[in-house]
C-alpha positions as CSV (number, residue, x, y, z in Angstrom):
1,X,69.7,85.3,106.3
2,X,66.1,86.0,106.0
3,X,65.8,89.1,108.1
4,X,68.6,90.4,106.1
5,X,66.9,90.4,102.5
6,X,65.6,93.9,101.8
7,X,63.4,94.1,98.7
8,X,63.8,96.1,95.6
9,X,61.5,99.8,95.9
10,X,61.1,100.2,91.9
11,X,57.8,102.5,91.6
12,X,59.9,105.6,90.3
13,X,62.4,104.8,87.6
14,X,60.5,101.9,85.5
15,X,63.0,99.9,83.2
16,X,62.9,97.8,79.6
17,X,65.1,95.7,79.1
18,X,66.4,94.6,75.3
19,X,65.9,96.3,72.5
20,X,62.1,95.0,71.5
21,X,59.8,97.8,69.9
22,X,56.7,98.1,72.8
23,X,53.5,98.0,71.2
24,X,51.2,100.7,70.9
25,X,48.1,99.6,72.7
26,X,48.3,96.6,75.0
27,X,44.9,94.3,75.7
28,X,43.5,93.1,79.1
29,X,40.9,90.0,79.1
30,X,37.9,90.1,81.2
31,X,34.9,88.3,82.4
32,X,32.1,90.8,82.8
33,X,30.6,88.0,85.2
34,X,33.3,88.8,87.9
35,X,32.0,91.5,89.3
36,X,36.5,92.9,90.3
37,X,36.9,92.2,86.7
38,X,34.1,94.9,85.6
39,X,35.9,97.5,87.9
40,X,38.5,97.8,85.0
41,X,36.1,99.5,82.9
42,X,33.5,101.4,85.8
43,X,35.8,102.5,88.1
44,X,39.4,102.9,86.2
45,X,40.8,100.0,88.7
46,X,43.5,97.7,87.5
47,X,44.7,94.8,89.9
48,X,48.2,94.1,90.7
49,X,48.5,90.1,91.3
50,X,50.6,88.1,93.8
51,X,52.5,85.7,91.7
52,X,51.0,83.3,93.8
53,X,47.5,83.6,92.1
54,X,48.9,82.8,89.0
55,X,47.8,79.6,87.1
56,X,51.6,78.4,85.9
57,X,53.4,77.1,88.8
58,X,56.9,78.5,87.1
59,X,55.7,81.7,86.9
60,X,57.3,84.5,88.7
61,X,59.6,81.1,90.6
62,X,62.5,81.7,88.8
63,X,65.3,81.3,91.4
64,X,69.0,81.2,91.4
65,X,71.6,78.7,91.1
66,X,73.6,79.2,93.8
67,X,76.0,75.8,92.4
68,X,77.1,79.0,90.4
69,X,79.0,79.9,94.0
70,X,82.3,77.1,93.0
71,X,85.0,78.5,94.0
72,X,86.0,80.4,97.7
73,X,86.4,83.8,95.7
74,X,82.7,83.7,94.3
75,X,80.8,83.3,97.5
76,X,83.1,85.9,99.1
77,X,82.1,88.4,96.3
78,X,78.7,87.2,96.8
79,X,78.2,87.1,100.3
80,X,79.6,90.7,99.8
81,X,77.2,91.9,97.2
82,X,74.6,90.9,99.8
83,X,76.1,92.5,102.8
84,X,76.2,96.4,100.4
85,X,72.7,95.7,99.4
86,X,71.5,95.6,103.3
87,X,74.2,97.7,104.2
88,X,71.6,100.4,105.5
89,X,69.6,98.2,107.4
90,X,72.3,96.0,108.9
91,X,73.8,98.9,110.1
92,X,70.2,100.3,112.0
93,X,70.2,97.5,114.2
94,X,73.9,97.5,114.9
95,X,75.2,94.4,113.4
96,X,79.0,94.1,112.0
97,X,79.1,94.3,107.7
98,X,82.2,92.1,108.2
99,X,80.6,89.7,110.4
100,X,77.6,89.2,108.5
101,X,79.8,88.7,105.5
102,X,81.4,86.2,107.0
103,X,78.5,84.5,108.2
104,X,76.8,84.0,104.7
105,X,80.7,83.0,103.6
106,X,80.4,80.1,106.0
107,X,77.4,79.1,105.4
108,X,78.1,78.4,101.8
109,X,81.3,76.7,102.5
110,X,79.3,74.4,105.1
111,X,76.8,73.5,103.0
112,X,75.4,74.6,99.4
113,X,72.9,72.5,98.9
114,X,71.3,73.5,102.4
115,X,71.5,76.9,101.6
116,X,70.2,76.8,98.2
117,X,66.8,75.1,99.7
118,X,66.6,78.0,102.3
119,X,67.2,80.8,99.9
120,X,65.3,79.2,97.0
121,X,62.2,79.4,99.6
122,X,62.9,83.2,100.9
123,X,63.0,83.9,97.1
124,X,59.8,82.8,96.8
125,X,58.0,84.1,99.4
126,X,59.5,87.5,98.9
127,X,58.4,87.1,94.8
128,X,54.7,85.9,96.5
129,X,54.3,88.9,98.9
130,X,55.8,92.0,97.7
131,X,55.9,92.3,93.6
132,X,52.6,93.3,92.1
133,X,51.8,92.0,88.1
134,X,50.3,93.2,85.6
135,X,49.7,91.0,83.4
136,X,48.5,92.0,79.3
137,X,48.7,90.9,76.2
138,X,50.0,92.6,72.8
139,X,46.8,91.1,70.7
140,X,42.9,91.2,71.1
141,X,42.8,88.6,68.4
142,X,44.1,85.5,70.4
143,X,41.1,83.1,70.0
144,X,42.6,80.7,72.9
145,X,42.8,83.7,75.3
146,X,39.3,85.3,74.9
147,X,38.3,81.6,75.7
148,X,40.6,81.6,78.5
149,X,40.2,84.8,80.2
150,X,36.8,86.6,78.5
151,X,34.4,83.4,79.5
152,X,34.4,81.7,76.2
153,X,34.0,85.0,74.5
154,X,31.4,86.0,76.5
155,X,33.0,88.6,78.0
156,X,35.1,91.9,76.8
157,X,39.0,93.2,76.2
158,X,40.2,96.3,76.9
159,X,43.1,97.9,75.0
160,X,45.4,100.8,76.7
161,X,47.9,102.9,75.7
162,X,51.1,101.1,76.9
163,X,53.1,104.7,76.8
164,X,50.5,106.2,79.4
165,X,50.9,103.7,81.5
166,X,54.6,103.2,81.2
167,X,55.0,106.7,82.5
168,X,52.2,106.6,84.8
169,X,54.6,106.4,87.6
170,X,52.9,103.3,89.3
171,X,55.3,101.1,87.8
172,X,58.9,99.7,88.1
173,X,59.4,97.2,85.2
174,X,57.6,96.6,82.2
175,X,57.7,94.6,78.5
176,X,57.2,91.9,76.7
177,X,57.3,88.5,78.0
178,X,60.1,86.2,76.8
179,X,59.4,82.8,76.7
180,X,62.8,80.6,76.1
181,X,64.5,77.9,78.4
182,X,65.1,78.9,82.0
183,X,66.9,81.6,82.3
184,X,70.6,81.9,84.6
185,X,70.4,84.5,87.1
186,X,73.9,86.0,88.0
187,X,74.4,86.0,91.6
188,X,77.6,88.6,91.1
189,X,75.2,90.9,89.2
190,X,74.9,94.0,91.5
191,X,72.2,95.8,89.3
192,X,68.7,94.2,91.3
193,X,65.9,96.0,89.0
194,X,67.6,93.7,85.8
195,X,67.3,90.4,88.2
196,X,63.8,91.4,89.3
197,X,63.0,92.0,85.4
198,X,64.1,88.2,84.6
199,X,62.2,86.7,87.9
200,X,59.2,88.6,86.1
201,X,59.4,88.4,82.4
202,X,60.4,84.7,81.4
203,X,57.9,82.2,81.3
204,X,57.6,79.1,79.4
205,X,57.4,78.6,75.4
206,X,54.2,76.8,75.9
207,X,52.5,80.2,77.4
208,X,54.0,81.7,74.0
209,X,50.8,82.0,72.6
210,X,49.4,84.7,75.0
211,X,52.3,87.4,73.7
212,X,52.2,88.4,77.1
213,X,53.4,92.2,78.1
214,X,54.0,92.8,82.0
215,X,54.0,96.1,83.7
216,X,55.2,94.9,87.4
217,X,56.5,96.4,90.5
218,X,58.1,96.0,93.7
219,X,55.7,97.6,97.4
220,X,57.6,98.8,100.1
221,X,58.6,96.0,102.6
222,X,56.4,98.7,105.4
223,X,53.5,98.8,103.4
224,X,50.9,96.1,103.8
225,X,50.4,93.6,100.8
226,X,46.3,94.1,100.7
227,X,44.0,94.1,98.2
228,X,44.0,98.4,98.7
229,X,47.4,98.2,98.0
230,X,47.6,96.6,94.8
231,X,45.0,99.0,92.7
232,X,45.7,101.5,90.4
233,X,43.6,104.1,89.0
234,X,44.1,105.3,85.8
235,X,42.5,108.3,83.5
236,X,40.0,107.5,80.9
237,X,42.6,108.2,78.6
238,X,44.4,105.4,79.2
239,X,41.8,103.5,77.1
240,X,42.4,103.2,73.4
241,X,39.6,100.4,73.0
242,X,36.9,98.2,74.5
243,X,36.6,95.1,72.8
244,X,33.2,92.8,73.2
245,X,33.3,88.8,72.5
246,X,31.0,87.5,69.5
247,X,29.0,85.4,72.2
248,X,28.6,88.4,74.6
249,X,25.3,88.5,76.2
250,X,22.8,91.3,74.3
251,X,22.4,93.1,78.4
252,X,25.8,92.9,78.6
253,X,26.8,94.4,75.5
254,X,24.6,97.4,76.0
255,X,26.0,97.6,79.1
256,X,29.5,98.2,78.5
257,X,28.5,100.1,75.2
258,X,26.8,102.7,77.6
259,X,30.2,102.8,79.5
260,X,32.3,103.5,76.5
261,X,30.1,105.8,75.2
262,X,30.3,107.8,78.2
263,X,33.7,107.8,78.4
264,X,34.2,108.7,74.5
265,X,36.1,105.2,74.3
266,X,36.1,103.5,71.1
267,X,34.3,100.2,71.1
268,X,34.3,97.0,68.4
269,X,33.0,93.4,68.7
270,X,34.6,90.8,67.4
271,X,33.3,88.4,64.5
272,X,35.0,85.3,62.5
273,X,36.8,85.2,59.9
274,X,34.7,83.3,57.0
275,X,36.3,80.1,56.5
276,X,39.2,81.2,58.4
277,X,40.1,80.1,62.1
278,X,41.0,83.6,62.8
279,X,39.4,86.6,64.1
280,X,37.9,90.0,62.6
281,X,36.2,92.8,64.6
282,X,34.0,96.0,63.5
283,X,33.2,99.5,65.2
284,X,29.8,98.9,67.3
285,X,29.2,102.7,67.4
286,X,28.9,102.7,63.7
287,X,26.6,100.1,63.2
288,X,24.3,101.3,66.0
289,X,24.6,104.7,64.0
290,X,24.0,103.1,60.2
């Protein structure tokens, strides 16, 4: 079955599923320590991650049910579903469509269970090696996540236009995260960008707190899954904002303010919120110039 599964191209048509209004700038966390994580800023680089380098162990592992398959007429609409989706392929290396449709048929007839361990694992795999995340959030303001991600607000946030880089072509899917119970993927569903969007884009209610938005894609099962691979550049347009933490080194501030001044980027630092556990921020630029 493995050599069969063909994954999902998405880089030209990028989809959004539901009807949630997209925000207007979306923020990215960073550690100025981590030398990858200044390239953001210095060299217009933004990293797509492997699910597998993600910290939840649920995330991007959302798998089928195949228990779903309970009746003789499912799986044979199923294993057919499969068969049209590879049809191009199978057909390159000279294999039967009816055959091959049998052979999944019988397979699940045999034994379910097996084959929702094997598949649950190819899933998996194919999730770890070919879809590329990028993972933002629709607030700078989140005190748990500049702890988190910005080295205990020692580090900066950088806000983009989410319209540029929805149409910026180097995406598939995008929007915001949902965070419910586990959501049921429809093995009859023929549409494969909406069941990549739901392998993506659930996670969790305890990761609510992030208000995660996700541009992610799908790389050609030719190309190879490298590090080169998984950048994308972007125009210093793209940035609305920089954003520097209130424990930000003095070097490091002027550093990144000499970045954004160059660029013509707006920049802020962030300050609390007197006797508030929240978060305020004011424009650097004009505080330097005052």
């Amino acid at each position: 079955m493995k050599k069969i599964e063909k994954v999902l191209s998405d880089k030209k048509d990028i989809i959004y599923i539901g009807n949630h209004k997209q925000p207007k700038i979306i923020y990215k966390y960073r550690n100025w320590l981590d030398c990858y994580n200044q390239n953001v800023i210095k060299n217009n680089e933004l990293y797509l991650s492997s699910p597998k380098d993600f910290n939840d162990p649920f995330d991007c592992k959302i798998t089928p049910n195949y228990y779903q398959l309970d009746s003789k007429e499912k799986i044979m609409k199923y294993a057919l579903i499969v068969i049209e989706r590879n049809k191009q392929y199978l057909n390159s290396i000279g294999l039967n469509l009816n055959d091959e449709a049998l052979k999944i048929y019988n397979r699940f007839v045999a034994d379910p269970a097996k084959e929702q361990i094997i598949l649950n694992k190819i899933s998996i795999e194919i999730q770890d090696k070919f879809y590329g995340v990028l993972s933002m959030s629709c607030i700078w303001n989140s005190i748990l996540m500049w702890s988190h991600y910005s080295d205990k607000h020692k580090g900066y946030c950088i806000g983009f236009h989410e319209e540029k880089l929805r149409e910026s072509g180097s995406f598939g899917k995008g929007g915001k995260v949902k965070y419910d119970k586990y959501p049921e993927i429809d093995l009859l569903e023929k549409d494969l960008m909406k069941i990549s969007f739901i392998e993506t884009h659930y996670k969790a209610k305890e990761w609510s707190y992030e208000k995660e938005y996700r541009l992610s894609t799908t790389f050609d099962t030719e190309l190879p899954v490298e590090n080169q691979v998984r950048k994308v550049h972007f125009d210093d347009s793209f940035v609305a904002e920089i954003i520097i933490g209130m424990e930000t080194p003095k070097d490091i501030e002027d550093e990144i303010i000499d970045i954004a001044k160059n660029k013509n980027i707006k920049i802020f630092k962030t300050c609390p919120t007197p006797f508030k556990f929240k978060m305020n921020r004011y424009n650097l630029l004009e505080k330097i110039h005052s």
